[in-house]
BABAVO-160203 format. One record per residue (C-alpha): residue number from 1; residue in three letters; x, y, z. Coordinates in steps of 0.2 Angstrom, whole numbers. Example, Ala and Ser with C-alpha at 12.3 -4.5 7.8 and 13.67 -1.06 7.14 Angstrom:
// BABAVO-160203
+-------+-------+-------+-------+-------+
| kolmi | semar |     X |     Y |     Z |
+-------+-------+-------+-------+-------+
|     1 |   ALA |    62 |   -22 |    39 |
|     2 |   SER |    68 |    -5 |    36 |
+-------+-------+-------+-------+-------+
END
This chain:
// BABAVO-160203
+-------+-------+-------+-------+-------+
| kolmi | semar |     X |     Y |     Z |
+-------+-------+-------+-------+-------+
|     1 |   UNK |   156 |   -37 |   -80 |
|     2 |   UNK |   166 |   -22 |   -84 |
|     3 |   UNK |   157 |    -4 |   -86 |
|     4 |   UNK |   162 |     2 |  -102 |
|     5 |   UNK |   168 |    20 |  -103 |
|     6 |   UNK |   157 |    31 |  -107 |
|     7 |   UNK |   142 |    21 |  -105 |
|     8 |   UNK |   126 |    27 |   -96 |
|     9 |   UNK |   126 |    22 |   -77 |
|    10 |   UNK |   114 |    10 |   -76 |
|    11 |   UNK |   100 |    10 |   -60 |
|    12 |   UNK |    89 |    -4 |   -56 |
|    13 |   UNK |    72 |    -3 |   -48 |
|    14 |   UNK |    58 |   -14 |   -44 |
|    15 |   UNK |    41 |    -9 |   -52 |
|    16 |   UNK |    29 |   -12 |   -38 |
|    17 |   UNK |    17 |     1 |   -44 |
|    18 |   UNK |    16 |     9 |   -63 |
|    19 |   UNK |    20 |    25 |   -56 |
|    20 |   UNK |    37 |    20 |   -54 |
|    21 |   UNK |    38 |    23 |   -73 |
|    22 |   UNK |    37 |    42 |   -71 |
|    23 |   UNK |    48 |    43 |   -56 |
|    24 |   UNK |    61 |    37 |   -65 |
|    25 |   UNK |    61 |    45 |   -81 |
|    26 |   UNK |    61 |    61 |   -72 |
|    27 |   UNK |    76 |    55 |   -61 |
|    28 |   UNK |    85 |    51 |   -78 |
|    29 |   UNK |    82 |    68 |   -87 |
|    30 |   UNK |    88 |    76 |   -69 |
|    31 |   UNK |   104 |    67 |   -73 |
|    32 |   UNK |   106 |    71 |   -93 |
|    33 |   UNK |   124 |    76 |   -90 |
|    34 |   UNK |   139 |    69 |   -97 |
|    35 |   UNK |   147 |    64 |   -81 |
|    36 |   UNK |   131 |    59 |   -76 |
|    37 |   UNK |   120 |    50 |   -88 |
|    38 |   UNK |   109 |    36 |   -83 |
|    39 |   UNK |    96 |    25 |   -88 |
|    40 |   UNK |    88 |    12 |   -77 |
|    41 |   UNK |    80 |    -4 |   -78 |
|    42 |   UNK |    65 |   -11 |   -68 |
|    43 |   UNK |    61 |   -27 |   -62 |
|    44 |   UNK |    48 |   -38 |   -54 |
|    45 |   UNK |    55 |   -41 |   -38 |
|    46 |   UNK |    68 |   -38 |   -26 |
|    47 |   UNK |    77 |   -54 |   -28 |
|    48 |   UNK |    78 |   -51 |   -47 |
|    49 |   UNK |    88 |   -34 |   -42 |
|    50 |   UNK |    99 |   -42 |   -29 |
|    51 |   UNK |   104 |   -55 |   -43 |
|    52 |   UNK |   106 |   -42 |   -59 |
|    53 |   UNK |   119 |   -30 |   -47 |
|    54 |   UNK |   128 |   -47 |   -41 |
|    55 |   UNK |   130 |   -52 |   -61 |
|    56 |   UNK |   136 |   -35 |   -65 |
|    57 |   UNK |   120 |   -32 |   -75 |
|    58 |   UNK |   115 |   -17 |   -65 |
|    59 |   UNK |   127 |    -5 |   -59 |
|    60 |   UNK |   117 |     3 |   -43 |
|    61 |   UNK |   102 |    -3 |   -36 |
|    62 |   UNK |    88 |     4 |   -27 |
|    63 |   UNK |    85 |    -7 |   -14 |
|    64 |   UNK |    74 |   -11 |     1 |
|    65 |   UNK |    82 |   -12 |    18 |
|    66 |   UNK |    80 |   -32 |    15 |
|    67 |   UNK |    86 |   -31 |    -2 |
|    68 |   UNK |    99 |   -22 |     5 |
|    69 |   UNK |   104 |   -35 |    19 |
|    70 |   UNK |   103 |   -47 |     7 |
|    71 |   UNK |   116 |   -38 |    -6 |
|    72 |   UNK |   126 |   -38 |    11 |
|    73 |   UNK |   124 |   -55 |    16 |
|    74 |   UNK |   126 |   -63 |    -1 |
|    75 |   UNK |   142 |   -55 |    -4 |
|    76 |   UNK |   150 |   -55 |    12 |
|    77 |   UNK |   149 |   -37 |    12 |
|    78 |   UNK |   157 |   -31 |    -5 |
|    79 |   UNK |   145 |   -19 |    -7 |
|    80 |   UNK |   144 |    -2 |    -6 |
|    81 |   UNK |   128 |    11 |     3 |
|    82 |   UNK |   128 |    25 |    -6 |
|    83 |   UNK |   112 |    36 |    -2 |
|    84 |   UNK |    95 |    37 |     3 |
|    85 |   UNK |    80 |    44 |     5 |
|    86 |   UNK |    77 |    57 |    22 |
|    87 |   UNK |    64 |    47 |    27 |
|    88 |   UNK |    73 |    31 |    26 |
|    89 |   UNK |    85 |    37 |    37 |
|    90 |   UNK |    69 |    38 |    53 |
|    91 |   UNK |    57 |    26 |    46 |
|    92 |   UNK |    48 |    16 |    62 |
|    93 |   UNK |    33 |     4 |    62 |
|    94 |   UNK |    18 |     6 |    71 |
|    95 |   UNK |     7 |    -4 |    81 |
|    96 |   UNK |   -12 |     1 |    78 |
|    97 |   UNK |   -28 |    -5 |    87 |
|    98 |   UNK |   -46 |     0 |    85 |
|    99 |   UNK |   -48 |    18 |    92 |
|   100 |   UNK |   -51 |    17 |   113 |
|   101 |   UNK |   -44 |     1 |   113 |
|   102 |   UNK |   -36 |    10 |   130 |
|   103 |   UNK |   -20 |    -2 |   128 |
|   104 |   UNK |    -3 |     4 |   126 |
|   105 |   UNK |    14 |    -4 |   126 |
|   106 |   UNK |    22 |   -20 |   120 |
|   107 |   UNK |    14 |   -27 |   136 |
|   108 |   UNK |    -4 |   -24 |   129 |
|   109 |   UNK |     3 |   -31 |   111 |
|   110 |   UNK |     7 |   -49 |   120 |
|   111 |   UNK |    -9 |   -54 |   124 |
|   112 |   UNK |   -18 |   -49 |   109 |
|   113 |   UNK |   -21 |   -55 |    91 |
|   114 |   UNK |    -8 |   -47 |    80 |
|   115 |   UNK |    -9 |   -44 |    62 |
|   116 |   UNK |     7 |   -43 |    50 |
|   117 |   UNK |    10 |   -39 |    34 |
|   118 |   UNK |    21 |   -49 |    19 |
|   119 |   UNK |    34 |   -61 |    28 |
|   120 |   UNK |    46 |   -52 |    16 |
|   121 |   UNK |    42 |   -33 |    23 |
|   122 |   UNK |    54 |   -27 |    34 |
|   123 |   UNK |    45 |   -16 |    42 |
|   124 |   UNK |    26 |   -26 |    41 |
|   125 |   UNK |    34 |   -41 |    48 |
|   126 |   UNK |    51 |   -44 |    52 |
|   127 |   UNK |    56 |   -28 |    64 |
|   128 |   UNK |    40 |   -29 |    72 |
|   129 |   UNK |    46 |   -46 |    79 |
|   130 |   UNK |    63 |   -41 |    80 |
|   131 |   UNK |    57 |   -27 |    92 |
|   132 |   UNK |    41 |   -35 |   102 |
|   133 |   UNK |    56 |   -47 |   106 |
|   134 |   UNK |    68 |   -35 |   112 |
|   135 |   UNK |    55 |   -26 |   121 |
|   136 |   UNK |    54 |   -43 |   130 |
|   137 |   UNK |    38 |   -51 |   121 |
|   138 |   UNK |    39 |   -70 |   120 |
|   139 |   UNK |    34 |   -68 |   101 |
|   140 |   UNK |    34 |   -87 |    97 |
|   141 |   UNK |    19 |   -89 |   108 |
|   142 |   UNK |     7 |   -76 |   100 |
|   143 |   UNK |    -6 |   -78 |    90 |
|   144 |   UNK |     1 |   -71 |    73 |
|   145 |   UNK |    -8 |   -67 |    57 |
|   146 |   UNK |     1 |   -65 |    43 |
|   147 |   UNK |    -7 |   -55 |    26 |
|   148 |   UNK |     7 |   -62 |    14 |
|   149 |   UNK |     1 |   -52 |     1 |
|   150 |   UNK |    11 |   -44 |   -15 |
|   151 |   UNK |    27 |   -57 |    -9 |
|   152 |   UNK |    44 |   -50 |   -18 |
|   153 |   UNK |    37 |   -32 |   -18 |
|   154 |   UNK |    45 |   -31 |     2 |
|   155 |   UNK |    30 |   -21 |     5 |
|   156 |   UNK |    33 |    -7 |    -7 |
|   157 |   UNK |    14 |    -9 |   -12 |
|   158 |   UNK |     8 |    -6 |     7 |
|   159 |   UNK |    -7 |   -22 |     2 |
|   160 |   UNK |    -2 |   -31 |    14 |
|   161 |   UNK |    -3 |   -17 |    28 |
|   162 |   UNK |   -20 |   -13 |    23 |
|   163 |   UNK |   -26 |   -30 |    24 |
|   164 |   UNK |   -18 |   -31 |    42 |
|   165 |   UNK |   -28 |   -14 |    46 |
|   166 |   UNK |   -43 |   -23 |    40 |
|   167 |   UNK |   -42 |   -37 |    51 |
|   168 |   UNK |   -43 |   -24 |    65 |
|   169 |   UNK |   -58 |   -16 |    59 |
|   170 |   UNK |   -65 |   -32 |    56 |
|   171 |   UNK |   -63 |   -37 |    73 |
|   172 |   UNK |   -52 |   -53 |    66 |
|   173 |   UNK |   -35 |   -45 |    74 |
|   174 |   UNK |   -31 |   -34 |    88 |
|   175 |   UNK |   -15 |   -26 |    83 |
|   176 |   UNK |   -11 |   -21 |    67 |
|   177 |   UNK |     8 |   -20 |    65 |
|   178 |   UNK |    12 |    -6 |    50 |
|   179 |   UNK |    27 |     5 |    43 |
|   180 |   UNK |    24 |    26 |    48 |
|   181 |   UNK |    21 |    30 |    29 |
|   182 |   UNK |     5 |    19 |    30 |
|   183 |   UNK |     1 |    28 |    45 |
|   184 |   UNK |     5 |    42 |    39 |
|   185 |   UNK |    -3 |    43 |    24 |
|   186 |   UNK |   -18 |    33 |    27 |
|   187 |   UNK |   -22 |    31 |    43 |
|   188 |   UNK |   -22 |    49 |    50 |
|   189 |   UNK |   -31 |    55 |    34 |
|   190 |   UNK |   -49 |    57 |    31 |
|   191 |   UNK |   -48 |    36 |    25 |
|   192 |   UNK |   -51 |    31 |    43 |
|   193 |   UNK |   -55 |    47 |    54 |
|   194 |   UNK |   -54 |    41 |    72 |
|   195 |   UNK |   -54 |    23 |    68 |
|   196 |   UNK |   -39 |    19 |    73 |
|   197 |   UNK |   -25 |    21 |    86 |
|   198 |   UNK |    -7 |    18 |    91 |
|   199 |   UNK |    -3 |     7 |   104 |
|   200 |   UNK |    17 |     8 |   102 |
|   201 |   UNK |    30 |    13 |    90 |
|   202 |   UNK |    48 |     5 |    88 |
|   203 |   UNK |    63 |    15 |    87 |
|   204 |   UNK |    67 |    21 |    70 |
|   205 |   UNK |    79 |    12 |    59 |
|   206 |   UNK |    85 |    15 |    42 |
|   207 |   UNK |    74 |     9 |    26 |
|   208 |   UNK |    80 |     8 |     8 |
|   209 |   UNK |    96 |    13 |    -1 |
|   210 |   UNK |   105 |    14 |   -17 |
|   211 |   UNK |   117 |     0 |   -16 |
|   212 |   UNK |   133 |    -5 |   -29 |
|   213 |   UNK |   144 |   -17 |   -26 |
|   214 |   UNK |   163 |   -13 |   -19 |
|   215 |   UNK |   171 |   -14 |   -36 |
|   216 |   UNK |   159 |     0 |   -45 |
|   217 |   UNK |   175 |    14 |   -47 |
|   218 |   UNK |   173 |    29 |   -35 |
|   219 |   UNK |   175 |    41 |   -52 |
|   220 |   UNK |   159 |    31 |   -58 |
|   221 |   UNK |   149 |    32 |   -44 |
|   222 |   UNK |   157 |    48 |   -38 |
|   223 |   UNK |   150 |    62 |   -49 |
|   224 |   UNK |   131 |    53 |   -47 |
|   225 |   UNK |   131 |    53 |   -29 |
|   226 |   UNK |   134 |    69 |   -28 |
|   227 |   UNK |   122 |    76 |   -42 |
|   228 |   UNK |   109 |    65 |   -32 |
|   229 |   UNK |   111 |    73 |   -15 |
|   230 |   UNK |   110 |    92 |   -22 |
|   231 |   UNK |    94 |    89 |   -26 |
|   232 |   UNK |    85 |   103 |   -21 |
|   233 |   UNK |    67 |   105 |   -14 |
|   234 |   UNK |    65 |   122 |   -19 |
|   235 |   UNK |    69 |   117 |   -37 |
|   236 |   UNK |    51 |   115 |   -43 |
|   237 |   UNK |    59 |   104 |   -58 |
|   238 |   UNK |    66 |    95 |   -44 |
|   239 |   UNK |    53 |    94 |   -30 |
|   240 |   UNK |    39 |    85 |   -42 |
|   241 |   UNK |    53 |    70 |   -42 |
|   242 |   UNK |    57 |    72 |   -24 |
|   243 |   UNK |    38 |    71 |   -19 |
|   244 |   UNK |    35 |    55 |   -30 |
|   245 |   UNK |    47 |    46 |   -21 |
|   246 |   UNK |    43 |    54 |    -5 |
|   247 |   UNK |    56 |    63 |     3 |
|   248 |   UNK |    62 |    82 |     6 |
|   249 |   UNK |    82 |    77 |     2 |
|   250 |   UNK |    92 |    65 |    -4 |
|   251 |   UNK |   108 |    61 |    13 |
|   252 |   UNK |   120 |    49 |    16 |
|   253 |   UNK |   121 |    31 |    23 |
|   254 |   UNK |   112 |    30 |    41 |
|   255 |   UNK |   122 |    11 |    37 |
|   256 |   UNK |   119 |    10 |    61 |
|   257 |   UNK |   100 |     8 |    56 |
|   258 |   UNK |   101 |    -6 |    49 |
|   259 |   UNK |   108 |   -17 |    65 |
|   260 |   UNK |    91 |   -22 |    71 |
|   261 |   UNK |    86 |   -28 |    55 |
|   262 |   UNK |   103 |   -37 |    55 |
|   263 |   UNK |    98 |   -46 |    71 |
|   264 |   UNK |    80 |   -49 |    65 |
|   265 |   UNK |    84 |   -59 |    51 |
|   266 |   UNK |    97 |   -71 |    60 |
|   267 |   UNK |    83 |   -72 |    77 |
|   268 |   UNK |    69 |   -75 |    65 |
|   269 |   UNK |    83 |   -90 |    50 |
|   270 |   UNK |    75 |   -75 |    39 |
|   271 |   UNK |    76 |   -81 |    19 |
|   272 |   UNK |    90 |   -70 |    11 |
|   273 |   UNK |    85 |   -75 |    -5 |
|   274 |   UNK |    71 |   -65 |    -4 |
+-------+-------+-------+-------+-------+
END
């Protein structure tokens, strides 16, 4: 479908949690310009997105690393990364176990009950694979189990971590494998004050990114991209939406981050429908 000149650029979005709503109002007043305008669209899951920007429904989408692989994959890479987040470009998943487990490593992880989040989260169940594998873990002979809670979110709710970190607690798992922001926000806080701890940590790789397909015009694109990326933290108009989405500045493609989740998904005969 042809973009009509003229016509707002339209964003999609998945609505994994209501306060997606405000997030993106305030993203579309930030780009109330006329080379700029924009509305957006949100939908119930990720392979709706992926479907709507391959119709030419959608012109950018906002994407998970998986969505994204699967835009890639799907199209035979007519597609285009555009930007992301700062804290996509290092995100990581961490192994947790009850605090003093005293293990530590991939070693420790092989021989213990782990926990994993969503078979479609990226980071709560594929990469950790992905890596206990490349870290040399014979992974098809663990014991594994999987929290598939929330399935189409790709873990954008974080439910499926939690119900891996309550296994833990519960003594029903040993390892809990979950992305940093979890950790981050959750398990260092006041929530679970020395109740946990991590046993390993991948390297980082690359999260989600807004994503158009190759045939979206550069002068579209173009002037929105750029807006995008000068947003500025120190703008307090700007900081309240740069905190709600949870990142400091909008950068470039890291598109190298993305390799492992590449490999995962043709290791693991991963769904790309999802």
């Amino acid at each position: 479908m042809s973009k009509l000149v003229g016509a707002p650029l339209l964003v999609g979005a998945v609505a994994y949690t209501p306060n997606v709503v405000p997030i993106w109002e305030g993203i579309r007043e930030y780009f109330d310009d006329p080379s700029t305008t924009m509305d957006f669209v949100l939908f119930s899951n990720y392979g709706r997105l992926v479907d709507a920007l391959q119709a030419g429904m959608i012109d950018i989408a906002w994407n998970t690393n998986l969505a994204y692989a699967r835009a890639v994959l799907q199209t035979d890479g007519h597609v285009r990364a555009l930007a992301m987040r700062d804290t996509d470009a290092k995100f990581s998943t961490v192994f947790l176990a009850a605090a003093e487990s005293g293990w530590s490593g991939p070693g420790d992880i092989a021989t213990r009950r782990l926990a994993l989040g969503s078979a479609d989260s990226a980071h709560a169940a594929i990469l950790p694979l992905h890596y206990l594998r490349a870290a040399g873990v014979d992974v098809d002979h663990m014991h594994i189990q999987r929290f598939n809670s929330d399935i189409g979110k790709h873990g954008d709710t974080g439910r499926s971590e939690l119900d891996a970190i309550d296994a833990v607690l519960a003594g029903d798992a040993d390892v809990a494998a979950i992305g940093i922001t979890v950790w981050e926000n959750i398990g260092r806080g006041d929530l679970m004050p020395g109740m946990l701890e991590p046993v390993w940590q991948t390297e980082t790789y690359s999260h989600c990114m807004f994503t158009a397909l190759d045939t979206l015009p550069e002068s579209v694109y173009a002037p929105w991209v750029a807006k995008l990326l000068a947003m500025d933290w120190e703008v307090p108009a700007h900081r309240r939406i740069l905190e709600l989405e949870g990142l400091t500045q909008w950068v470039e493609p890291h598109l190298e981050g993305y390799d492992g989740l590449f490999a995962a998904i043709a290791e693991q005969g991963v769904d790309s429908r999802w």
